[in-house]
N, C-alpha and C positions, 0 to 999 in steps of 0.2 A: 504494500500500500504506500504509495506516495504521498500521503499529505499536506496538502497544502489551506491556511486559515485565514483569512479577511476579517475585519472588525471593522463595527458602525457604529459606533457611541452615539446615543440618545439620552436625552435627560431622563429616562424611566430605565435604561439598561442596556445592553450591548445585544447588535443582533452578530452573531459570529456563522460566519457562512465557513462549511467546511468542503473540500473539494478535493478527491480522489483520483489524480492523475492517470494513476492507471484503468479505474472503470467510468471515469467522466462523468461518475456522480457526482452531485453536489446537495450537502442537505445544510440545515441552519437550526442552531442552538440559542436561542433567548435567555440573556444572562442578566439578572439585577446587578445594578450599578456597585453593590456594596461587596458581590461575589463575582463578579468580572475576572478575577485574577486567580478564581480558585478553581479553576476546570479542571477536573483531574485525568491526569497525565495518564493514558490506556495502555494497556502492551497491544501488539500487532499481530503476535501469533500464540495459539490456542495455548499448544504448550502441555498438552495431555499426553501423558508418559504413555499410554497403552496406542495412541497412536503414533508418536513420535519414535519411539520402539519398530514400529511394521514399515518407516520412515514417511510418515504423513504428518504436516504440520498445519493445519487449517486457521485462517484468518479468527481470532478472540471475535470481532467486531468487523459491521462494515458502514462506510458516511451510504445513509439513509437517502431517502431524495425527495428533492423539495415539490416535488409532483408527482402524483399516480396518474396515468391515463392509458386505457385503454383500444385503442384500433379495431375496428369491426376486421376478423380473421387473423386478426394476432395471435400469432403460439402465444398458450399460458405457461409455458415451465410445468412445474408438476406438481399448483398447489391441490390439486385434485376436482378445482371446479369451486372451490370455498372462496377464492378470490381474485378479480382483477389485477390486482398489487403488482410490481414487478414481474412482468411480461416483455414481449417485444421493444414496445414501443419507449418504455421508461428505460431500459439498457441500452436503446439508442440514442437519447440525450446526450448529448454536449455541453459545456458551457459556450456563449458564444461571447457574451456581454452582461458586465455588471455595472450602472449606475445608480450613482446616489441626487437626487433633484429633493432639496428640502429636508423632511420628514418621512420622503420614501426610497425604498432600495426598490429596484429595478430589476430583476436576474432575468436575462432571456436565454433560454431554454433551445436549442436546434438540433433537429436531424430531416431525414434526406424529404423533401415534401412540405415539411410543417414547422413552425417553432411554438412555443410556449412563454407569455412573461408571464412571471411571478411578480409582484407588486407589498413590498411589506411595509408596511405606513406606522407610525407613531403618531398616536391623536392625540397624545399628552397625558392619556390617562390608560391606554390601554392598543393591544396592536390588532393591524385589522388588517388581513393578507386576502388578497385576490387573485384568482388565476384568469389569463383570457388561452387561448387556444387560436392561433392561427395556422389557414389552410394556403402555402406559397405554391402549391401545386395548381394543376388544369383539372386533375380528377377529383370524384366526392370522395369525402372521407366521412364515416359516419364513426361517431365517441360513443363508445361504451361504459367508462367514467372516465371523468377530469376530476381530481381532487383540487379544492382551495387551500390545502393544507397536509399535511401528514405529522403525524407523532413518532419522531423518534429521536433516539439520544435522552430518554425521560430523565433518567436524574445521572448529569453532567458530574455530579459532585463526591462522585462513590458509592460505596453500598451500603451506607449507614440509612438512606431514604427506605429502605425496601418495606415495604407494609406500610408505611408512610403517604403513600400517594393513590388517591382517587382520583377516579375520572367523571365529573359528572357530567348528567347528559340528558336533554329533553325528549321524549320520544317521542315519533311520530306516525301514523299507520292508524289503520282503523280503529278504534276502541284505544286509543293511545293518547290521545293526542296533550301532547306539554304533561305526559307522564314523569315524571323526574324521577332519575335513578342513579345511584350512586356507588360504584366499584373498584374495589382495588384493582392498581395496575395490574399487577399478578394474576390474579381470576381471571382478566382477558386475553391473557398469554401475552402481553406485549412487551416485547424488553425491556428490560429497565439496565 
């Protein structure tokens, strides 16, 4: 893994873009202003003796990405049909450009047909990320999802958070609706 880190300081916290040289991911970490300097430092490789033994060394972690989106007939990999997530289309990003105008960071997003800006804004009290989706091609493309967001990197600060962090969330769907519900990270399988 190649690593490479960018930093945007804002009066509410640092948005810290991370970028993976070798798979052209790029995902972003939200850091308070008072722990900015406390990111803790990750290993790169797994490091599990009973692999490393048979000589298999597998990446600890990988930079997450600042967008999910889907391609109507895009391979899914083999999350079995449980998700769009990392597919085709999100391994074919790039970065192409990152600016900063104001209050917002700008990340555009390219591969071969299409790009993607990401848009992450400080409104003084709280951050508000957008994704748009554009089509540079002559053919349709039809989306299967675009995320405005993704969760990853949850707790930047080590493993002392663990059981510590819920995820709330409004729900939506028939008999649901503005249901509120409340879950540890853990329960929903999502790294921490």
């Amino acid at each position: 893994m190649h690593l490479e880190t960018k930093d945007y300081p804002f009066s509410g916290g640092v948005a810290r873009y991370l970028t993976d040289h070798d798979t052209g991911a790029v995902s972003l970490v939200l850091l308070p202003d008072s722990r900015s300097d406390a990111y803790a430092q990750r290993r790169t490789m797994l490091g599990a003796p009973e692999l490393v033994r048979i000589g298999m060394d597998p990446p600890a972690w990988q930079v997450g990405s600042l967008v999910h989106l889907s391609l109507r007939g895009d391979a899914q990999g083999n999350s079995a049909g449980c998700t769009l997530k990392y597919g085709a289309s999100v391994r074919a990003m790039r970065l192409a450009s990152q600016t900063r105008t104001g209050d917002t960071v700008t990340t555009c997003l390219q591969a071969d047909g299409w790009h993607v800006e990401h848009n992450l804004t400080w409104t003084g009290s709280c951050w508000q990320i957008d994704t748009v989706f554009c089509n540079d091609s002559a053919r349709p493309l039809t989306l299967d999802l675009l995320t405005s967001f993704s969760l990853d990197n949850l707790t930047p600060f080590g493993t002392a958070a663990e059981s510590r962090l819920r995820l709330h969330r409004f729900r939506g769907g028939w008999s649901m609706e503005g249901l509120h519900t409340a879950e540890d990270v853990q329960q929903l399988n999502l790294a921490t």
